[in-house]
C-alpha positions in Angstrom: -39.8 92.1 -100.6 -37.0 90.7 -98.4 -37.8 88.7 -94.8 -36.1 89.4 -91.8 -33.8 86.2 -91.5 -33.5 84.0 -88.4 -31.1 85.0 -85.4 -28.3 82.4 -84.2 -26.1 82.9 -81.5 -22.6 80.7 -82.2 -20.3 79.7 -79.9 -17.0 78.6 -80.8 -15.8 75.6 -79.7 -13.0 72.7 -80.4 -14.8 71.9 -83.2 -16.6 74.6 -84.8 -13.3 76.3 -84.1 -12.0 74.7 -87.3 -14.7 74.8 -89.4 -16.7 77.4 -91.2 -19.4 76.8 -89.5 -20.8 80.9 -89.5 -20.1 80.7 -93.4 -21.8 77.7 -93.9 -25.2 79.5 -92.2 -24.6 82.6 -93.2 -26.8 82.1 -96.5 -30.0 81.5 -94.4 -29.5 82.8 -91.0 -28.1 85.8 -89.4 -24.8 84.6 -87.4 -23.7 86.2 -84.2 -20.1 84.7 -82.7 -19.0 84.8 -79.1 -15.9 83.4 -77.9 -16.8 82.4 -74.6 -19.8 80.7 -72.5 -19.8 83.7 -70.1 -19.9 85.8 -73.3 -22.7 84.0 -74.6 -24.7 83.9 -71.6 -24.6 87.9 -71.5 -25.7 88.2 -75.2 -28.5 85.9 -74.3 -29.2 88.5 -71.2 -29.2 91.3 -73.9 -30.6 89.9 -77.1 -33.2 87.4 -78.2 -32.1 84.3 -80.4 -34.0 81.7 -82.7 -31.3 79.2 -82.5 -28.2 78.6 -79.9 -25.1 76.2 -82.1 -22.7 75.1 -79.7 -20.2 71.9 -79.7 -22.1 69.2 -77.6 -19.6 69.1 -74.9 -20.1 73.2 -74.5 -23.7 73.0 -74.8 -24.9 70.8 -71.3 -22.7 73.8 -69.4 -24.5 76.5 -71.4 -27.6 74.9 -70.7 -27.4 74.4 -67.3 -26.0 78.2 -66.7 -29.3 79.2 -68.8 -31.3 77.4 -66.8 -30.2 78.8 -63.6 -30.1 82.3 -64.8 -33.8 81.7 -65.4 -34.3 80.4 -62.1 -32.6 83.1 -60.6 -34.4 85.8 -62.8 -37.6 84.1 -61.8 -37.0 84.0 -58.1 -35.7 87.5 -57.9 -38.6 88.8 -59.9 -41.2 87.2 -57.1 -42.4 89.7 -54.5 -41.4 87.0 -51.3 -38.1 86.7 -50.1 -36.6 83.5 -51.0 -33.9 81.7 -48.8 -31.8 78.9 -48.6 -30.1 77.5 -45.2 -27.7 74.7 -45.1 -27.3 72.2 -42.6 -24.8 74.2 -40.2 -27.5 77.4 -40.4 -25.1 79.2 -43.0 -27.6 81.3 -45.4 -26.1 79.7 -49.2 -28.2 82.0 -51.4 -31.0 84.4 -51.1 -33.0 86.4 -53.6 -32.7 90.1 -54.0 -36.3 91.0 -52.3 -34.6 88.7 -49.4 -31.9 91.0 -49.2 -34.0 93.9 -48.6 -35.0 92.5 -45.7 -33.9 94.3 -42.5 -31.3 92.5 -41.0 -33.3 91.4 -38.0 -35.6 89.7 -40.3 -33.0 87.6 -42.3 -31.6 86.8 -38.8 -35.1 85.6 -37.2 -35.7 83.7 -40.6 -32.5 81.8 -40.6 -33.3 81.4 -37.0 -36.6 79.5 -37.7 -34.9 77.4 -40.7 -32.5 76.1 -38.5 -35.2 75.0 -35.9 -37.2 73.5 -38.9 -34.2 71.5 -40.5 -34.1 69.8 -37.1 -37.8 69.6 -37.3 -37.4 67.9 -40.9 -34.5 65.9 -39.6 -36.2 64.4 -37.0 -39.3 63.5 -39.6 -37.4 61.6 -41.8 -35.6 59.4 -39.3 -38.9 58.3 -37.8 -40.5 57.7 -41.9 -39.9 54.8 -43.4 -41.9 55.8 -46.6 -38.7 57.7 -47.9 -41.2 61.0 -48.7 -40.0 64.3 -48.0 -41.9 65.8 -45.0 -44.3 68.5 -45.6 -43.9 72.1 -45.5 -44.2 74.2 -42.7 -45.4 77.7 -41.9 -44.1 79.8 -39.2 -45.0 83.5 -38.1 -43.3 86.0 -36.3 -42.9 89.8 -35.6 -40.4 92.3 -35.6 -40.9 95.2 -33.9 -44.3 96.3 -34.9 -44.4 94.5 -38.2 -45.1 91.3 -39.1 -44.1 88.5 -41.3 -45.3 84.7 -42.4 -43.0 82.2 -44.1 -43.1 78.5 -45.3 -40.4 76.1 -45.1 -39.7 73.1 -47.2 -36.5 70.6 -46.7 -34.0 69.5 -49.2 -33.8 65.8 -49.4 -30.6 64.1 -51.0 -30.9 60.7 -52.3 -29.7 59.3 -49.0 -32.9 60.8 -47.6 -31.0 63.3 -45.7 -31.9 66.5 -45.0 -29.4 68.7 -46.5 -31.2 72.4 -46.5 -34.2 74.2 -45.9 -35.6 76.4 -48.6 -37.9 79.3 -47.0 -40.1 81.7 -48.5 -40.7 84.5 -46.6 -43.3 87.6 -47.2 -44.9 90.7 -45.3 -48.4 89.9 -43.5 -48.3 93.5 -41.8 -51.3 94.7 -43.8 -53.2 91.7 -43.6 -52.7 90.9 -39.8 -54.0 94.3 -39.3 -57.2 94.0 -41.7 -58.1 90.7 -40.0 -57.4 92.6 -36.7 -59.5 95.4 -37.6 -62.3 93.4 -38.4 -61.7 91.4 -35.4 -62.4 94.6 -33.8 -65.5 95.2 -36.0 -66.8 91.8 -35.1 -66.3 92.4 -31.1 -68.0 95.7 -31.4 -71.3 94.2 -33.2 -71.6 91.7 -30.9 -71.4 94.8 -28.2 -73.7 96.9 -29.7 -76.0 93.6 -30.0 -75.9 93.1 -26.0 -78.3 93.6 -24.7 -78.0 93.5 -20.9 -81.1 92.5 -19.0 -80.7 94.5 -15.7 -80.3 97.2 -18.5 -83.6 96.3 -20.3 -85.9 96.2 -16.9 -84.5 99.3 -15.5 -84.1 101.6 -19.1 -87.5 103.5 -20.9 -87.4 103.1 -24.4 -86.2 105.9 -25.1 -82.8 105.3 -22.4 -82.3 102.2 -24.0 -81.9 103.7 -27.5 -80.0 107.0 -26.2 -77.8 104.1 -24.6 -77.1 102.1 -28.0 -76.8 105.6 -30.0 -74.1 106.4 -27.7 -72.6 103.0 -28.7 -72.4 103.4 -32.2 -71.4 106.9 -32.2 -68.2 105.9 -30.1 -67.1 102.8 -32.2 -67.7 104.6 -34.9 -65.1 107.7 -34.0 -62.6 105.1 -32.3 -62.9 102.1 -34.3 -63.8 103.2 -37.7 -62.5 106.9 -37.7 -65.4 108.6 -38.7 -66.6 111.8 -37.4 -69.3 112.9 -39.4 -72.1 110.3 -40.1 -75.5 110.2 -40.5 -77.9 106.5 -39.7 -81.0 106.6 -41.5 -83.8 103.8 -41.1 -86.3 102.8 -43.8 -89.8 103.5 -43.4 -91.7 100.8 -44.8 -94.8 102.4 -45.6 -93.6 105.9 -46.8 -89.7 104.6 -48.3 -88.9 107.6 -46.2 -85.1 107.6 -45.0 -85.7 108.9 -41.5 -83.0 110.2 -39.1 -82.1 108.5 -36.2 -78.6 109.1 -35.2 -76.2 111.8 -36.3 -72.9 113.2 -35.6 -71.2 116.0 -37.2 -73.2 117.2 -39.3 -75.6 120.2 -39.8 -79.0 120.8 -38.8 -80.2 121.5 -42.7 -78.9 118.6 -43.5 -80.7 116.4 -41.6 -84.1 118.1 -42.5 -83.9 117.0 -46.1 -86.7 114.6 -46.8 -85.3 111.6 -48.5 -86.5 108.6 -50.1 -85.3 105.4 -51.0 -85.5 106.0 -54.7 -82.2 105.8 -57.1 -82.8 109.0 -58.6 -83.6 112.0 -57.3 -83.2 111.5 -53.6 -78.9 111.8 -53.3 -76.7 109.1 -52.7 -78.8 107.8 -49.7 -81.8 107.4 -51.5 -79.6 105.6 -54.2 -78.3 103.2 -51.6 -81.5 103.0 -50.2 -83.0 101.5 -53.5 -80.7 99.9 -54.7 -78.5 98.1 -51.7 -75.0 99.4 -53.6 -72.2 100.7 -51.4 -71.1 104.3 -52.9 -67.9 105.9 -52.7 -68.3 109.8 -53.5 -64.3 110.7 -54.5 -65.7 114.0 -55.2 -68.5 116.0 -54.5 -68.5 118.9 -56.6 -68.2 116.4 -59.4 -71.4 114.1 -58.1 -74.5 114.8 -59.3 -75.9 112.5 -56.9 -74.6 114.2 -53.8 -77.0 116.5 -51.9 -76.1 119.0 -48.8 -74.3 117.4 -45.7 -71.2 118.5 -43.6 -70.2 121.9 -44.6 -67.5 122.4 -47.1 -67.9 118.2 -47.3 -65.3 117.1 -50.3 -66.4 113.2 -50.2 -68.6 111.0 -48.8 -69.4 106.8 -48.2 -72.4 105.6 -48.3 -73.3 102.1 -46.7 -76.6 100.1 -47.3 -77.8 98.6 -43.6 -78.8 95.4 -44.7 -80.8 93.0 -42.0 -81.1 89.2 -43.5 -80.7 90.3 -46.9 -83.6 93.1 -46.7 -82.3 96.4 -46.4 -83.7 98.7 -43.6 -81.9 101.7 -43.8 -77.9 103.6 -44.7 -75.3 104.3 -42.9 -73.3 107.5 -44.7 -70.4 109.0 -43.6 -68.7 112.3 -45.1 -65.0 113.9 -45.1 -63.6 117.4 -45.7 -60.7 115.8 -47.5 -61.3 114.7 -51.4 -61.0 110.9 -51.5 -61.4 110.5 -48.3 -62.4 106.7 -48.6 -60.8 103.9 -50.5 -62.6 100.3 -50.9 -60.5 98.9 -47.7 -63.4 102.3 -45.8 -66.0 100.6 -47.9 -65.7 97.0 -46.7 -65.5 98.0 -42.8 -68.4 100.1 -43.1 -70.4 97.5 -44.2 -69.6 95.1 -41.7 -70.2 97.9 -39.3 -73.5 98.7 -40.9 -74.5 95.1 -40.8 -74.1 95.2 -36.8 -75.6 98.6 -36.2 -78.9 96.9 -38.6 -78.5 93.9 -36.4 -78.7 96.1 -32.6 -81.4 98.6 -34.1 -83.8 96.0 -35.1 -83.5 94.0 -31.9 -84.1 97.4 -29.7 -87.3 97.7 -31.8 -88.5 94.1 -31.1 -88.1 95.3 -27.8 -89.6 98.0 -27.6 -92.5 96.3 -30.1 -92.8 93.6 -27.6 -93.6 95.7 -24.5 -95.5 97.6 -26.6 -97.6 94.3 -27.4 -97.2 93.1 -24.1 -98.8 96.0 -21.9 -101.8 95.7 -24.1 -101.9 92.4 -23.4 -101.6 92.5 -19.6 -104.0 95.5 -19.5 -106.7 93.3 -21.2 -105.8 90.6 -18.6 -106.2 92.8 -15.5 -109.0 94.4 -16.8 -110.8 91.0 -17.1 -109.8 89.9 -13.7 -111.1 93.7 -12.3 -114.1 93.1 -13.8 -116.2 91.2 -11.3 -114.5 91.8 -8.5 -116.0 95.5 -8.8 -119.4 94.4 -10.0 -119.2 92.7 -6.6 -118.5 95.6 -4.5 -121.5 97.6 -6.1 -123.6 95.2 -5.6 -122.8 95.0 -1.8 -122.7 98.6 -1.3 -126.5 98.8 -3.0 -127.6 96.1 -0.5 -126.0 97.9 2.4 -127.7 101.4 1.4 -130.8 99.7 1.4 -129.9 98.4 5.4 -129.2 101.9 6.1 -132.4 103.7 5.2 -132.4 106.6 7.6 -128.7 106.4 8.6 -127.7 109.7 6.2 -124.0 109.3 7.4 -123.7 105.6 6.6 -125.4 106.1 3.1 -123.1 109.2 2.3 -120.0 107.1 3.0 -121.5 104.1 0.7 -122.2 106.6 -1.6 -118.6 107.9 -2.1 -117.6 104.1 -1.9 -119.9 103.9 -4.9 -118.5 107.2 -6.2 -115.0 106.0 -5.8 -115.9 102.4 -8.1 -117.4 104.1 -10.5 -114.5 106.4 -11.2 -112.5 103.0 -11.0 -114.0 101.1 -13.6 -114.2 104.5 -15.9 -110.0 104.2 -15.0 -110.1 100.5 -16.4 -112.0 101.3 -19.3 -109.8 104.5 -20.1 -106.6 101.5 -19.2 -108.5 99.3 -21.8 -108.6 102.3 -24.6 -105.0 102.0 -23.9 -102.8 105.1 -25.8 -106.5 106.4 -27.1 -107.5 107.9 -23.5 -106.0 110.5 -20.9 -107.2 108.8 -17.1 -109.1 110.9 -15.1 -110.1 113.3 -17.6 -113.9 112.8 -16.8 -113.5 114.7 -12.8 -112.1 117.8 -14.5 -116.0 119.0 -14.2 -115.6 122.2 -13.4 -113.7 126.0 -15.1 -110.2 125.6 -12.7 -109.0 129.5 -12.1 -105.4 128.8 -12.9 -103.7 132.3 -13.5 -100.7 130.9 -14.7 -102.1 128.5 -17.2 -105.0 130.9 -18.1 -104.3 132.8 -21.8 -101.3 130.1 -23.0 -101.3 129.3 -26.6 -100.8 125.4 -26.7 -101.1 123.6 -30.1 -101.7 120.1 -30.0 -101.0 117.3 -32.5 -102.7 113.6 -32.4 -103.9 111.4 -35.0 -106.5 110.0 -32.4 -109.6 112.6 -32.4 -110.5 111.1 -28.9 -106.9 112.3 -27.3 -106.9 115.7 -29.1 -110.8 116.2 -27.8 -110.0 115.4 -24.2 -106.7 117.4 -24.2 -108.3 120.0 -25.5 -111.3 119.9 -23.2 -109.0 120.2 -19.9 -106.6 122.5 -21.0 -109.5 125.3 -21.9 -111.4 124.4 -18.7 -107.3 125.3 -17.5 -108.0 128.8 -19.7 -105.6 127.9 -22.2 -106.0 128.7 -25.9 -106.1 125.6 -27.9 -104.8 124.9 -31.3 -106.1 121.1 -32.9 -104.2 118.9 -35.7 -105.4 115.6 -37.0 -101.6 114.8 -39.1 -98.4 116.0 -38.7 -98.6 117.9 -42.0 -101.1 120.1 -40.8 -99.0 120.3 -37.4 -96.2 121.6 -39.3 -98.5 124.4 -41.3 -99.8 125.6 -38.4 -96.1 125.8 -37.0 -95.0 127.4 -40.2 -98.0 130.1 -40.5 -98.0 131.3 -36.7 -95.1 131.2 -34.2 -96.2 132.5 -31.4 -97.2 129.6 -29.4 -96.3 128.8 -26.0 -96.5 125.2 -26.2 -96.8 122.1 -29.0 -97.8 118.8 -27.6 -97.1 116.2 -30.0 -98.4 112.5 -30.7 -94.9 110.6 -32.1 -96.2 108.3 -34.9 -98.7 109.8 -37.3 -99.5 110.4 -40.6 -96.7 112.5 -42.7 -94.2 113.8 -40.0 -93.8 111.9 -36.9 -92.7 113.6 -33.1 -89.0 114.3 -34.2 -90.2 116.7 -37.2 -92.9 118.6 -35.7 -90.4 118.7 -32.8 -88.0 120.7 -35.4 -90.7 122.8 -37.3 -91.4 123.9 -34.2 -87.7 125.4 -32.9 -87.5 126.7 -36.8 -90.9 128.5 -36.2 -89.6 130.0 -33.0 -86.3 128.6 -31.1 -86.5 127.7 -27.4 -90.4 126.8 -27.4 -90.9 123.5 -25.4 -92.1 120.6 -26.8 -94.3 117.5 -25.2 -94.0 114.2 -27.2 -96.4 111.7 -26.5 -96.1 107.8 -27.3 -98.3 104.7 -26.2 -96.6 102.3 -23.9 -92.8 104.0 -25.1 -93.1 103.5 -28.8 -91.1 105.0 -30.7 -90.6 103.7 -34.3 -88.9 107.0 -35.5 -86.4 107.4 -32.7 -88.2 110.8 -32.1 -87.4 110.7 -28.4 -83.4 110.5 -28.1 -83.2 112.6 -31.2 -85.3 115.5 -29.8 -83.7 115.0 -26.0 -80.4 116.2 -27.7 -82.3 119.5 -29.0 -84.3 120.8 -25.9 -87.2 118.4 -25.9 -89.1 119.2 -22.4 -90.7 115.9 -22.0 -92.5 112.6 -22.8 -95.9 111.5 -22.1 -96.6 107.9 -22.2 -99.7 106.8 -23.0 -102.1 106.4 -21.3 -101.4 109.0 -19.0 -103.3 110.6 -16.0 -104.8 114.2 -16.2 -102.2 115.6 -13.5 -99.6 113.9 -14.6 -100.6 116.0 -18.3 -100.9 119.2 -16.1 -97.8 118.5 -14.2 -95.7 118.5 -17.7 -97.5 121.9 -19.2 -96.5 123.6 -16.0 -92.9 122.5 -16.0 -92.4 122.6 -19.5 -94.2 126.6 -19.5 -91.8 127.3 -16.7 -95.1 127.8 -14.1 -95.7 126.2 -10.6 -96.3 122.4 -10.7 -99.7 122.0 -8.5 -97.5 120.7 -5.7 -95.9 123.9 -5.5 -98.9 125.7 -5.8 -100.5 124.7 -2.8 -103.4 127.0 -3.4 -104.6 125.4 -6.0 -107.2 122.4 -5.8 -105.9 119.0 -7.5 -106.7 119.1 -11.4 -108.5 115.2 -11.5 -110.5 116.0 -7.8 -113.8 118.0 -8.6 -115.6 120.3 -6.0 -118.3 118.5 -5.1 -115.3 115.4 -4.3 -114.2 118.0 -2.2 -116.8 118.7 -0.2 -117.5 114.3 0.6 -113.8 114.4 1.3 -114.3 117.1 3.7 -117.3 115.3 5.5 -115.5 112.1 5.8 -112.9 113.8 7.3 -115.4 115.4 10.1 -117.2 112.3 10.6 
């Protein structure tokens, strides 16, 4: 079995030239001969050798050539422009990825060696440590591209500076990453403002219609997304609930999902799991549940707050592979900022939630015996009067009128588990327009649902109680013919937003009252709803007529100032009639 022999290239020379050199080798290697160094260096550009034989005084040249060929090959091979500038700002040699530089940017770079070589110049003449200065980096643009380079002297043995080697490359894409995410960063720290004349003067519900409006615009101007979706984690259900969307269908949003990896589409994956997920295809994704219509990929974001995730941020195309990593890493520095504004709004609202409750105990404290006071004077006074029937009936209403206050502070106390002035609706009211109406109503507090209920039929309306959303949403489902659905926004298995829906699915166009205690709103129900139809919001704890003022607008009947016929809803007859005699006396 024969061996493939060694490979030598031979170049003739003045002494090889008379000896038999290639017959002397020819035993144990395979010779090739060239003639010439310029022929050897092509068959070394061509061919691969074991061995190079060459006459001493033939081989420094050869090596030397080789040497720079290599150098050459190298720097051409590189994907930066290399240049070289010699002291009188000629351009000696450049690489071919230099040369494919437009013009204007071999001029500018030659233009900034020649500045540097003075720069270098002036160095060295100060330095007395003979060390070549260190390299310097210089940017620039060219029309609406632009470019970085690093320059580095050439220092001869006199310590002059003789040339200026630059390497120069195209930062276009980077400049405008770091730009974008510039942009990203400016926009966060936006959608985190929050102004304080905006705070005191905003509801709850303003103040998140306000932010949503935020995010939807950065998020079609900065990030180019049209159709997205926010979803925020529910703690105590993993429930992904809606709270912003743009773009995308109604039947979409109405799917319930969880924050699960299986089972529960690419959200509930994210969700789970805190993994960004590019969808290149839907129609080959399992994962991948309904969203925009004829939707061809998607990108799914976790919003992550310190670490802890509390909700995704998913955005779909029409086009297949819509999104590339580059999509991916902006949207999760968006997401991070729109985690970041969403969870100070809720300490917000949270706080004046707290707050109120707080201040409500206070006043109530201070109330306190200031009123035992004045019914204890007024009982001392009707005592002075005996016989003086118009004086006693006047203390009597005064004592009338404290008692209804201190049932107000008590109801103030119960806070968002009482309706004010419920107990002076004594009496059937003979309200034609109200009388018949179909109202369901939908609290997780039996003591609201009793006293709505209690002053709607005494208004002749017919009225429908739930204790949970669920049941809300059977009702809804089982019997559309209601007039009206007033609706508590945080309870047990759907919250305001979804009863809200059920109830345009049940039958489109019928109003909807949400109610919420001091403005919270840990679902988002309000701004969400607002942008379907939603008549109006209660906040509890809320007066009697302010509860019949809403019914009437929201059943399209006269509001009780409008109806001057009608008696005030909170003022009972027998009120009336003491009003009347103070009046005449």
């Amino acid at each position: 079995m024969s061996t493939q022999r060694p490979k030598v290239l031979l170049l003739k020379g003045r002494v090889t030239g008379n000896i038999d050199v290639a017959g002397l080798l020819a035993s144990e290697f395979e010779i090739e001969t060239v003639a010439s160094m310029s022929d050897a260096m092509e068959a070394m550009r061509s061919e691969t050798y074991h061995a190079v034989y060459a006459d001493v005084g033939d081989f420094l040249p050869l090596e030397r050539a080789l040497v720079g060929e290599k150098a050459s090959m190298v720097l051409n091979t590189i994907g930066e422009g290399v240049l070289v500038v010699d002291s009188d700002g000629r351009c000696s040699w450049s690489n071919n990825r230099m040369n494919d530089f437009a013009a204007e940017v071999v001029e500018h770079t030659k233009r900034i060696c020649t500045q540097a070589l003075s720069i270098f110049t002036s160095i060295v003449a100060r330095d007395t440590s003979n060390q070549a200065p260190r390299s310097k980096k210089f940017t620039f643009q060219v029309h609406d591209r632009y470019y970085e380079m690093i320059t580095s002297p050439v220092v001869d043995e006199s310590c002059k500076v003789r040339q200026v080697v630059a390497v120069v490359w195209d930062a276009t894409t980077g400049r405008r990453l770091q730009s974008k995410i510039d942009a990203i960063d400016a926009a966060g720290r936006e959608l985190a403002r929050i102004e304080s004349d905006v705070v005191a003067k905003a509801a709850p519900s303003d103040r998140l219609k306000i932010l949503q409006d935020k995010i939807i615009r950065y998020s079609k101007d900065l990030m180019h997304f049209d159709h997205f979706t926010v979803r925020l984690l529910d703690k105590r259900s993993n429930k992904l609930e809606v709270v912003i969307s743009e773009g995308l269908p109604q039947e979409a949003l109405e799917i319930d999902l969880y924050a699960q990896p299986e089972g529960n589409g690419i959200s509930g994956y994210v969700g789970a799991t805190g993994r960004s997920y590019i969808c290149h295809d839907t129609e080959k994704d399992p994962r991948y549940v309904i969203g925009l219509q004829h939707c061809k990929s998607s990108l799914t974001v976790p919003l992550t707050l310190f670490d802890e995730i509390v909700g995704v941020y998913n955005v779909e195309s029409s086009s297949v592979g819509a999104f590339t990593e580059e999509d991916r890493q902006f949207a999760e520095i968006f997401g991070r900022n729109v985690a970041l504004a969403l969870n100070i709004l809720n300490l917000l609202v949270t706080e004046r939630f707290t707050t109120s409750g707080q201040i409500t105990d206070s006043v109530a404290q201070e109330m306190a015996q200031p009123i035992n006071d004045i019914v204890t004077e007024a009982q001392t006074l009707m005592e002075e009067y005996i016989g003086d029937d118009s004086m006693r009936a006047r203390l009597n209403r005064i004592l009338d009128n404290v008692t209804s206050l201190r049932d107000s502070v008590r109801a103030v106390i119960a806070g968002p588990k009482a309706v004010l002035g419920s107990e002076r609706v004594v009496e059937q009211v003979d309200d034609p327009h109200l009388k018949g109406k179909k109202i369901l109503i939908a609290d997780d507090e039996p003591n609201i649902r009793k006293t709505i209920t209690d002053v709607l039929q005494k208004y002749g309306c017919v009225v429908t109680t739930c204790k949970d959303g669920y049941e809300a949403c059977s009702h809804l489902e089982q019997k559309s013919d209601y007039d009206l659905v007033i609706s508590d926004i945080k309870m047990p298995y759907r919250n305001g937003y979804e009863i809200f829906a059920a109830a345009q699915r049940a039958n489109e166009g019928t109003p909807v009252l949400l109610m919420t205690g001091f403005g919270y709103d840990p679902h988002h129900s309000i701004v969400r709803a607002s942008q379907e139809g939603l008549s109006s919001v209660l906040f509890k704890p809320f007066k009697v007529d302010q509860l019949i003022e809403e019914v009437r607008k929201a059943l399209g009947v006269p509001t009780e100032e409008e109806n001057t016929d009608m008696p005030p809803a909170d003022i009972s007859d027998q009120e009336q009639k003491d009003r009347a005699q103070s009046d005449q006396s």
